[in-house]
Each structure stands twice: as C-alpha cells, then as structure tokens.
N, C-alpha and C positions, 0 to 999 in steps of 0.2 A: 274104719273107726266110726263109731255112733253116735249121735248128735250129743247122747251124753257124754262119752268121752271129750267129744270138741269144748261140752261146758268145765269138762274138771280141767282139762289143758288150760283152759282160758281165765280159772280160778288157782291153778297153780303156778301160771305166769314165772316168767324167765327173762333174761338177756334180748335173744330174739327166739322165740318159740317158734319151733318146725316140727310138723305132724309125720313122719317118718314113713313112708308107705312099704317098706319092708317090716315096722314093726306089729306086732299085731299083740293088744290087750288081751289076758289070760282072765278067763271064765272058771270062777271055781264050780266045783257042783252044785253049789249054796248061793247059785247065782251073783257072786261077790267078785266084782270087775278088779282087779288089779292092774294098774297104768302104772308103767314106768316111767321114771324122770332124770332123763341123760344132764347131769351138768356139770361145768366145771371149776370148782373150788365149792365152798360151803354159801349159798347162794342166802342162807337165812332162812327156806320157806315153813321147816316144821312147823311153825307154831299155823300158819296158813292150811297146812297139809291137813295138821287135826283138826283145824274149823273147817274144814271144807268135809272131811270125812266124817267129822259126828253130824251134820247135817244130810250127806248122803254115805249112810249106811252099807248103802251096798258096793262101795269103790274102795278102795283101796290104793294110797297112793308107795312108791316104793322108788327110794331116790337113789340114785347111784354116782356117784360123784369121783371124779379125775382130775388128773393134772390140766393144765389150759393145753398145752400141747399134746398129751395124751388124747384127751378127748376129741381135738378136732380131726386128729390124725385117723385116730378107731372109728369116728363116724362116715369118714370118707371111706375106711374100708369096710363098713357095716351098709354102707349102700352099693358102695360096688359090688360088694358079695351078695348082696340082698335080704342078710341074716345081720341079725345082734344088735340093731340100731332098738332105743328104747323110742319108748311110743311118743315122745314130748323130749326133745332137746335142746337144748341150747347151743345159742352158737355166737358169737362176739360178733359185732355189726361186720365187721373189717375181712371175714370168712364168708358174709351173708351172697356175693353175686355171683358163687363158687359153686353154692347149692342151686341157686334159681337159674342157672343156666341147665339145672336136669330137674325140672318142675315133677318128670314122672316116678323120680323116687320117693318123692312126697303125695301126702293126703292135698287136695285143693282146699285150703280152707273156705274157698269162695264156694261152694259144694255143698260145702256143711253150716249155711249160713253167715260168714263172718262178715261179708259185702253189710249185713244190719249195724255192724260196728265199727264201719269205716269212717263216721263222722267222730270218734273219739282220737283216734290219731292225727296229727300230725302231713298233711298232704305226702314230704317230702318223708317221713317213717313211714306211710304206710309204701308210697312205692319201692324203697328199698327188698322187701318180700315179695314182690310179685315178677312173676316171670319175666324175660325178654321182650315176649311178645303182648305181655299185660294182659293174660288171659285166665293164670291161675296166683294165687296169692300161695306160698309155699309156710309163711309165717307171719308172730305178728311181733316186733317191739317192742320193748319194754322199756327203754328208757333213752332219752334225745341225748345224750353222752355228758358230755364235760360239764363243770360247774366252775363258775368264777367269782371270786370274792373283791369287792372294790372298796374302797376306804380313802380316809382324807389323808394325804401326807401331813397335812400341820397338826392335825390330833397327836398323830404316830411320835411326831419328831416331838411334839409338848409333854407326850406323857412319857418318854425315856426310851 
C-alpha cells in the first residue's frame, strides 16, 4: 500500500482501521486507485468518501459493508487465506488483540509514517493497535468507546 493510500485510510477513518496486507488497491488504466472499505453496519462515511474523493481525483473509495458478525468472521478467513480482506477495515476494539498478535497479515502503519500521528491519540488507543512486541502499529482508533450522561436528580424529580 502507498503512502497515498495510508492518507485516504486515514481520511476515511473507521472503528479501529487495519491496513490488511493480503489486500492490494486496484490500479485502473486511468491511473484511478480504488480502495476498498471492509465495514460492519452502515458506519456513515459517504458524505466523507465524496469529500475526500473530489479532492483527490484519482482514488476512488468503494465500501462494503456486513453484518458485525459476518465481517469479523470473513476477515479472519480473508487473512488466513491471504485473499479477499478489503484494503482498510474495521474491526470493533474488543477483536483488536486477535489481529495484532499476527502483525504480518497487516501493512505496518508505523512504515508508512503514522509514528507522525501518534500524538493525536490517546497513549492507552494508540497502544491497543500495536503489536505484542510493540514494534509494528497494525491500526489506528477511531473512537475511546462509551459516553455517559450525568444530570441532577432534583431537577429530574422537580420537573416530573
């Protein structure tokens, strides 16, 4: 994968984004990169996909989306086989140490510069994606998980 690809992965962002090293981006003759995007449920990104693609012209993003259980299942067998994994997927935190225990089915994103963006994350997100041995980052985070809402009981209870 090319440092341009790393940038569209990293502008089409995901759950936790993993750069797949069985998948490989299709080169049209018109030099027009098309990157696939393995996710699972309807993640929201189109309106992201076309700003990102009328800005670079020559990409082409192409989403494929599955059940949650489907796609975690197919992407395990998409690297075990070493065919069909999409070029950028997603993968739900809680699958993330599943992957990084076989760092060499994936792209290093530390390889492809992402070590320049490790001060936007989170210490404890980014180590999540990085190997066992802490040598290769396999992905990057997308969101620190839960949200809690707080409130006054006496408001609650005063207004019914």
């Amino acid at each position: 994968m090319s440092s341009k690809s790393l940038r569209a992965a990293l502008a089409a962002g995901t759950a936790t984004v993993l750069v797949a090293a069985g998948a490989a981006c299709s080169d049209a003759d018109d030099g027009t990169v098309t990157l696939t995007v393995g996710l699972f449920g309807d993640f929201g990104f189109g309106p992201l996909y076309e700003e990102y693609m009328e800005t670079h012209p020559d990409i082409e993003i192409e989403e494929r989306i599955s059940e949650f259980a489907d796609h975690h299942t197919n992407l395990t067998t998409h690297l075990a086989t070493g065919s069909g994994a999409a070029d950028i997927e997603a993968v739900e935190v809680g699958y993330v140490s599943q992957y990084t225990a076989s760092p060499d089915r994936f792209h290093d994103l530390l390889d492809l510069g992402a070590d320049e963006l490790e001060g936007q994350w989170l210490d404890w997100k980014w180590q999540q994606a990085l190997s066992g041995d802490g040598e290769a980052l396999i992905g990057l985070g997308t969101d620190v998980g839960g949200m809690a809402m707080c409130y006054r009981r006496d408001l609650f209870e005063a207004a019914g």
